[in-house]
N, C-alpha and C positions, 0 to 999 in steps of 0.2 A: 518347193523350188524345182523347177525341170532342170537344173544343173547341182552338182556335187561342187565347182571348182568354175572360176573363171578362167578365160584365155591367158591372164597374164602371172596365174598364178602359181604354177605348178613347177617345182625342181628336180633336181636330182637325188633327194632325197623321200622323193614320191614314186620314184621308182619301185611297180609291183601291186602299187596299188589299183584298183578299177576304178573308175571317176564317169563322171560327165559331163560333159561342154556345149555350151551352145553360141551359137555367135553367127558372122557370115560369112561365107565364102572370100578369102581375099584374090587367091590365084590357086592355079592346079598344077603341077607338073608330072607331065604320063610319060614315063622310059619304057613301057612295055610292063617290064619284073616287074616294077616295082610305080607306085602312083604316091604324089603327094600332096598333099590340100593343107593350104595356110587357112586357119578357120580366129577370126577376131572379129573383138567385141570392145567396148571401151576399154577394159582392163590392159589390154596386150594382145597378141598375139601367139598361136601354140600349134606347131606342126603335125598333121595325120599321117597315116605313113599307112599303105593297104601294100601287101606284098604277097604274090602268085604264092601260091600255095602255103600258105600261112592263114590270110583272109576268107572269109568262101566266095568264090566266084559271084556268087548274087549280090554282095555287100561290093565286090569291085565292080562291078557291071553298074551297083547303079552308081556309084560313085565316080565313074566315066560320065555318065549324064549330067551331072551337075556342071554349072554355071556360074561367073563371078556373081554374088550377090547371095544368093543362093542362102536362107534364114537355114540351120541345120541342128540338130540335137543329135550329140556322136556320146558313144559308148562304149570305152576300151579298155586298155594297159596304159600307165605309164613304163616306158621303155626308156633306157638311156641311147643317145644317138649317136652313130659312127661316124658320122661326120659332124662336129660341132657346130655351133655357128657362136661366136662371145659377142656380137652385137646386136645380140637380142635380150632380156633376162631368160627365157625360156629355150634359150639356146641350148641348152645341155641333153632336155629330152626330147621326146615326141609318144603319140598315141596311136598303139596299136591297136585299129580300128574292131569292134566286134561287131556295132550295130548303128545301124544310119536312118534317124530318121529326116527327112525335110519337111521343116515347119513349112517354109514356104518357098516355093521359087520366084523368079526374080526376071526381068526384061534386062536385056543390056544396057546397062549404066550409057547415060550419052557420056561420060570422062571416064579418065581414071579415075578411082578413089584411091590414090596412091598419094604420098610424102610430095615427091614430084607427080603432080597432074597436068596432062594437056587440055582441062579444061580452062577457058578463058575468064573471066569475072561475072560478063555478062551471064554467061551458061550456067556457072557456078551459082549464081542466086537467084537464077530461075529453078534450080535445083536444091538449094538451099539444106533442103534433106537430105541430100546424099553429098553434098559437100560438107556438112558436121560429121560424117562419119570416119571424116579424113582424122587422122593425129594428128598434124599442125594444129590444127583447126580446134578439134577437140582439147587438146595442153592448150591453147588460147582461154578457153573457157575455163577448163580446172584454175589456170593464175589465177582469172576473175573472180573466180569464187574465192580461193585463199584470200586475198587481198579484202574481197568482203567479210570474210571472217574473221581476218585479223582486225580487219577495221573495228569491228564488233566489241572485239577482247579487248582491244583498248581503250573505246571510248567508256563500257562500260565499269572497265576498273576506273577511269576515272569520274564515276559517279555521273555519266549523262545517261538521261534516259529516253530511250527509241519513241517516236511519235509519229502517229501517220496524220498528215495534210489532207483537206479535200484535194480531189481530180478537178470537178466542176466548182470552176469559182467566177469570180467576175472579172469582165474583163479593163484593164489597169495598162495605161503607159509606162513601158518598162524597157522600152528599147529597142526592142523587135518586134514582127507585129504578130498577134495573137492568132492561136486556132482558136475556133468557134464552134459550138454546139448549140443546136435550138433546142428548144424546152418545148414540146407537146403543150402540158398543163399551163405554158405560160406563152399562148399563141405572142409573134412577133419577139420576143425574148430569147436571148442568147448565155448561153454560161461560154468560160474561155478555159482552156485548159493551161494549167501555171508554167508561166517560162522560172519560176522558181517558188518554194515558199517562204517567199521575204516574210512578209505582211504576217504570213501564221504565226513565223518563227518570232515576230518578234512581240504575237500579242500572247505565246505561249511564257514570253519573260513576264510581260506582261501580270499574268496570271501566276507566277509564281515558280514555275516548273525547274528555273537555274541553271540546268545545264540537259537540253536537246540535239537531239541528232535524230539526221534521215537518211537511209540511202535509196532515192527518191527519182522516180523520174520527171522530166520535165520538158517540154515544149515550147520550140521557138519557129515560129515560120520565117525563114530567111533564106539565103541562098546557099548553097551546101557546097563544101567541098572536101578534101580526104580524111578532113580531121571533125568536119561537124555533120551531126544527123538531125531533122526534125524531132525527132525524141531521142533523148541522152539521158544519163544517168549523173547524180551529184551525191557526194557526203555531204550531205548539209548540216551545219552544225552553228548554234546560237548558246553563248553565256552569259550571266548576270553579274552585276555587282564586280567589272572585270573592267582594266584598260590594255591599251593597244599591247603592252608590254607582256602583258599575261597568257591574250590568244596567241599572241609568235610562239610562247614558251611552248605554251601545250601542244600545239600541232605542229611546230619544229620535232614535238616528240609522237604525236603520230608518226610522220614522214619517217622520222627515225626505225620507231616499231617496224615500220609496215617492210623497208627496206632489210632490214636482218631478220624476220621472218620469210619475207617472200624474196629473196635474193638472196639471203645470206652473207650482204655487207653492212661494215660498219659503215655510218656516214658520221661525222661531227655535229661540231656547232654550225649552224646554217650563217653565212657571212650577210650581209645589210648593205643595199646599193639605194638610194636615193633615185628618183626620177629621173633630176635634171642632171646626174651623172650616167646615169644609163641611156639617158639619150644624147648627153656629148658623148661620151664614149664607145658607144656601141651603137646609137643609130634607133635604136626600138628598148620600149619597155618590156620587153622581155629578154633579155642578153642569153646569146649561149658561153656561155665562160667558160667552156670545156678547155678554151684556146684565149691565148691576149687578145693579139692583135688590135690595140684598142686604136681609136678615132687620135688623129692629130690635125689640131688647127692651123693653117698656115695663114689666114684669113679672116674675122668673124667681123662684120658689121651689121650686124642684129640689132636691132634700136633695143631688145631685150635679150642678150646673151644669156647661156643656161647659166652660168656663173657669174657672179661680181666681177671674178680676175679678167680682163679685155684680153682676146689674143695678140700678139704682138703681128702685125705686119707684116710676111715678107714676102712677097709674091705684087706688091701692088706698086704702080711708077716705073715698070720698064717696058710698058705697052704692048702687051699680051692682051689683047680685046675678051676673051674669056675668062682672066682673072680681076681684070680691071672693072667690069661689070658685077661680079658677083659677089654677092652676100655673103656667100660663106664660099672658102677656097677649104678642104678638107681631104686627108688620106688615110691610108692605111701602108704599114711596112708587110710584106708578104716577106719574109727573109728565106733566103737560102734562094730565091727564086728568079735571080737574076739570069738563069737561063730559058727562062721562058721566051719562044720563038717569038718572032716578027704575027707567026700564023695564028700564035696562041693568044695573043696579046689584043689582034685584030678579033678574036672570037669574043675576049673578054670585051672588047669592046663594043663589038652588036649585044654581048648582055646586059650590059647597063642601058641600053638603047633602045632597049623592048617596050612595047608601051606600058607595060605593068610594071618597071621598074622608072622610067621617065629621066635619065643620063642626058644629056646631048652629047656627051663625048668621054675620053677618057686619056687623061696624062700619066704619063708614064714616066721613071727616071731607073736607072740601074746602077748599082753600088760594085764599081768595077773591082778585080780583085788591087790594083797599085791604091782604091782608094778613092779613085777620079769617081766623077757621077758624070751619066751621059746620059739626056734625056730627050724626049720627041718635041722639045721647046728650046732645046741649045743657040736656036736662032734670037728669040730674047732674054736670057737669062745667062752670065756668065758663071764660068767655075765658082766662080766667090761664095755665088749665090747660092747655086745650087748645091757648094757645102754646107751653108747654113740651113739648107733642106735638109739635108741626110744628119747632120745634128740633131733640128728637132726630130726626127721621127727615130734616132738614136739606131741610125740604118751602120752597117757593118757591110765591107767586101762581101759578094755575091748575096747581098739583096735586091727587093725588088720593090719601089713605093709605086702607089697606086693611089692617082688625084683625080678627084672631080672640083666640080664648080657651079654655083649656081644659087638659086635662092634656098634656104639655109632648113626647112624642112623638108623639102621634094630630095634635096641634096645629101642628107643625112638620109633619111630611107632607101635611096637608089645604093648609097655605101655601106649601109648594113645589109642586103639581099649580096652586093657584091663583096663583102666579107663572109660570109656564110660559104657561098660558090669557091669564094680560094681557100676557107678549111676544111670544104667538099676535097677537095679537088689534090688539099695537101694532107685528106687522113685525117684529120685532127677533128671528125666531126666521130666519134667512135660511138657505136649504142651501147658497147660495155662500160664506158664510163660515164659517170652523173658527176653531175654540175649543181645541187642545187642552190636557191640563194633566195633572200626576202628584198621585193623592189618595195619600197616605203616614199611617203609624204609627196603623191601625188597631186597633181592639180586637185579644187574640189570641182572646179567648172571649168567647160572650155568653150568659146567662140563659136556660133556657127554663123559665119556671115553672110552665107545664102538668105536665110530667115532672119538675121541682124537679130541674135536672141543668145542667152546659155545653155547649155546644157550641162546635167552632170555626167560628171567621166566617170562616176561607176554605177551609183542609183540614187533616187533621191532620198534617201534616209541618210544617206551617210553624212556622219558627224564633221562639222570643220576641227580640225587643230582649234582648241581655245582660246591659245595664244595668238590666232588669224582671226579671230572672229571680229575684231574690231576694224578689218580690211574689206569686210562686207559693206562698209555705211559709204563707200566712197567708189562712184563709178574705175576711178582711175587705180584702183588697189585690188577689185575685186578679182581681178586675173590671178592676183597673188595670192589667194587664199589656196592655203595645203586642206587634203582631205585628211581625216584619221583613219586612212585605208592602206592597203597591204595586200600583195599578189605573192604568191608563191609561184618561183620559175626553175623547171628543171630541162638544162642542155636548148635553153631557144625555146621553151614549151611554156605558156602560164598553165598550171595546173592547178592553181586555188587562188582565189582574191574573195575578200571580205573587206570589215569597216569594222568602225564603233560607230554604233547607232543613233542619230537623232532621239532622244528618249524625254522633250521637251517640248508640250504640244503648239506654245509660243514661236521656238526654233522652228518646227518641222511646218508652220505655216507659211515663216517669211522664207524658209527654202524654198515652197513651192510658189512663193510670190516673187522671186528671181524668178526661176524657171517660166514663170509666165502664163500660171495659173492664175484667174480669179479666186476670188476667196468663194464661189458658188461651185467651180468646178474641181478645186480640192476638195468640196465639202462632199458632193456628189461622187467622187473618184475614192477618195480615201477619207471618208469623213466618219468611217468605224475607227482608222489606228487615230486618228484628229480626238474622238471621245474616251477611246481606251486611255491614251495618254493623261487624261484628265483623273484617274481614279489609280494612282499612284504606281506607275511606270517605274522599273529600275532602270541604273544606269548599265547598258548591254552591248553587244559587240557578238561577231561570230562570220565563220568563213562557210566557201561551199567549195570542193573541189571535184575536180570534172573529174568522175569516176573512169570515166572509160577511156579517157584521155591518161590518165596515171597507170592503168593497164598497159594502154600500148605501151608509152614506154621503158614500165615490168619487161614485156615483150619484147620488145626492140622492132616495135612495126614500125610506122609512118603514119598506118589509118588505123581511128579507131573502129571502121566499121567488120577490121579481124577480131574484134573482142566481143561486139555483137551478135546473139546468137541469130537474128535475124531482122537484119538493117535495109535500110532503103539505099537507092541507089541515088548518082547525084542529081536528078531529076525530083527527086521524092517520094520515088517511087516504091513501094513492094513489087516487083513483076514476077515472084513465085505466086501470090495469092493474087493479083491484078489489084491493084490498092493504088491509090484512090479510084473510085469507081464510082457510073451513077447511081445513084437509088430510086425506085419504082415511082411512080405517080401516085400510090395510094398512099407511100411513106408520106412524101410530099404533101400529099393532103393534109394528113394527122397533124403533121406539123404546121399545118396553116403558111410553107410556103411555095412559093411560083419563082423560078429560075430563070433569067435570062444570061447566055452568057456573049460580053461583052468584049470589043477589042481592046486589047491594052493602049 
């Protein structure tokens, strides 16, 4: 090794010793007497210290020359230092310098590689190299790796064993649309790169294996944004001879694991939300519950309400043209925040208004402190009324409710992005605390009425509830069939959803005979898991969780693409290596194809 010692390792108790270092250049500081060079490397950080007549002039002269970046192999004393620094671990000493060599020198960084850098994103992963060398950046990466090692130690004390998937497989409707690869050898033909490996994992039960896992990359082409990349990372994980009850247990207790090794908290029992209460309640299947604030109906005439219970009335018959029209009338209590301004409330109200949220408007009411409620509709609606407002939403002196209206899914989505924005806005969205929880017995299909067809809401393998299966035989029920599926959701994030698996080659055909498959192009599509099924399939189940998504929020970023050692941008792009790129005409050839490209 060209080094005795890393940058971050050396104490006070190394004091006298001679060592060696190597690492780069962070920053110089020249007072004349005395020079000093922060010289780090992954490990830390460790101070040089060359001092007029101490060091020999030749060794500070060239130590003057050097430059941030600057590759260096130094060879000295450990010294204890006079002036301390305790927010460092190597705060204590420094190296008095004896001999300097420079591996390599270095062109001027276009950023800093600093904690805080004024590099921008963009520059940042055009550089991408010299942005890993930053600390944030790098303790980004060390999490991910714990996190994969813990993953490891757990799944393996519990008896699963590691299996690698093909890359190049075929390509399968799955949700997203597939990348593509041509085959030389098999002019005109394409292999697809797996937006997961369902299909393996589940002919690995198949075959007997009982309990696998992967931590696996995968591919989706779709449109990107802070939380998705074209290739991501998944724990993929499949069990046999198991029902829905058994996967929660087990990876209730990974999540467990993973959080008191890589955090060092406890978390509980993971609590259990239903669908159709996550989304009366909170607006989306994935709730952040860090905070209540949950959904209240003042309104619901939904030919199919989430619940049995009808909501009671009160807002309709005093000729309010926006309550009286609408499906659903719905709010939220913001408590304590009945001093929000005229200004603030006007803001709030261009945010539901945005076309990505899709609001037409927003009602107001305020919980004065005598008691009274004063609201932006006092023109139709008396005190009476608007007590029985502030009752149901169980509002208190100096609250603040917050109503929309409108047709009863558009309307519930615009008030959960506007419930997120007031627990922004009141703290209560905090990264240091976790929220997790299991959303359970989702639809097994949903509607799409553009195409007048079903679709399934999570893939088509996934099992119906048994107890619903007999809701499939009848146009008018089959909306009601639950799936045997399960999302794991931490603070507003899904970070794992799975099933129990279709494992009946009878079932898994009239699935795809909903969906809207002939019986030639399931045979064609999936007509290996259609004969594996045949030659004695167990009953199985198993989840996949977004690896780098459960990083970030280890982390406490927003985007998983800080956990990536090198992610595309949201275009799709690599522009450190210029990716995607054309390839030569001769490629071209080999491959037997010709490119036109077309307007969208």
């Amino acid at each position: 090794m060209l080094r005795t010692h890393t940058c971050g390792e050396l104490r006070l108790e190394h004091a006298g010793q001679s060592v060696t270092l190597c690492g780069w250049v962070q920053r110089t500081r020249d007072k004349g007497g005395i020079l000093w060079i922060d010289l780090r490397d992954r490990y830390g950080l460790t101070q040089l210290a060359l001092e007029e007549g101490v060091e020999t002039a030749e060794v500070r002269e060239q130590a003057r020359q050097l430059g941030r970046e600057f590759v260096l192999c130094v060879t000295g004393k450990v010294a204890e230092r006079h002036s301390k620094n305790d927010k460092m671990p190597t705060g204590n000493i420094e190296i008095r310098v004896e001999k300097l060599d420079v591996l390599n020198p270095a062109k001027l960084p276009p950023f800093l590689i600093e904690d805080d850098t004024d590099g921008g994103d963009d520059l940042r992963m055009k550089y991408r190299y010299l942005d890993l060398r930053r600390s944030p950046v790098r303790r980004n990466l060390e999490l991910r790796h714990r996190v994969a090692q813990a993953t490891r130690r757990f799944l393996d004390g519990q008896e699963f064993i590691e299996v690698e998937t093909p890359v190049l497989i075929k390509s399968t409707p799955e949700g997203a649309r597939d990348f593509v690869v041509p085959s030389r050898m098999n002019p005109g033909e394409f292999y697809a790169l797996p937006q997961s490996p369902q299909t393996f994992k589940q002919l690995l039960m198949v075959s007997g294996f009982d309990r696998y896992f992967q931590i696996v990359k995968c591919f989706r082409d779709e449109d990107l944004r802070a939380d998705r990349q074209p290739e991501f990372t998944q724990i993929d994980c499949e069990m046999s001879f198991v029902e829905q009850e058994d996967i929660l247990r087990t990876f209730e207790g990974l999540v467990q694991y993973l959080f008191k090794e890589v955090k060092g908290l406890e978390i509980g029992e993971l609590p259990r939300m239903t669908y159709a209460d996550a989304m009366r309640f909170y607006g989306n299947d994935k709730p952040d519950t860090r905070f209540e604030m949950k959904f209240v109906e003042l309104k619901n005439a939904e030919k199919t309400p989430p619940t049995a219970a009808q909501t009671q009335d009160i807002v309709s018959g005093y000729n309010f043209p926006v309550f009286e029209s609408a499906e659903l009338v719905v709010g939220i209590n913001a408590f304590n925040s009945a001093v929000y301004t005229r200004k603030q409330l006007d803001e709030l109200t261009e945010f539901v208004k945005r076309p990505q949220i899709g609001a037409t408007g927003l009602i107001y009411a305020r919980v004065e402190s005598d008691g009274s409620v004063k609201s932006s509709v006092d023109k139709f609606y008396s005190q009476e009324v608007l007590q029985q407002w502030k009752t149901a939403f169980n509002a208190a002196p100096g609250d603040l409710l917050l109503i929309l209206a409108g047709e009863a899914n558009r309307t519930r989505k615009a008030l959960s992005e506007l419930r997120l924005e007031i627990g922004q806005r009141m703290g209560l969205r905090d990264k240091d605390t976790f929220s997790p929880l299991w959303v359970v017995d989702f639809p097994l299909l949903e509607f799409n009425e553009e195409e007048n067809r079903y679709f399934a809401m999570h893939h088509p393998f996934t099992s119906p509830k048994p107890e619903d299966i007999a809701l499939l035989d009848s146009p008018d029920t089959i909306g009601q069939v639950r799936a045997n599926a399960y999302d794991m959701v931490i603070n507003g994030v899904e970070v794992g959803g799975g099933s129990i698996r279709i494992h009946d080659r009878t079932v898994q055909a009239r699935m795809f005979s909903l969906l809207g498959f002939s019986d030639e192009e399931a045979q064609a599509q999936f007509g290996f898991l259609l004969d594996a099924f045949e030659y004695g399939a167990p009953p199985h189940g198993g989840i996949a969780f977004g690896f780098d998504r459960l990083c970030s929020l280890f982390g406490g970023a927003d985007s998983i693409r800080d956990f990536i050692a090198f992610p595309k941008n949201n275009s799709g792009r690599d522009v450190m290596i210029d990716s995607p790129s054309p390839i030569s005409g001769p490629q071209l050839k080999e491959l037997s194809i010709a490119t036109a490209v077309v307007g969208k």
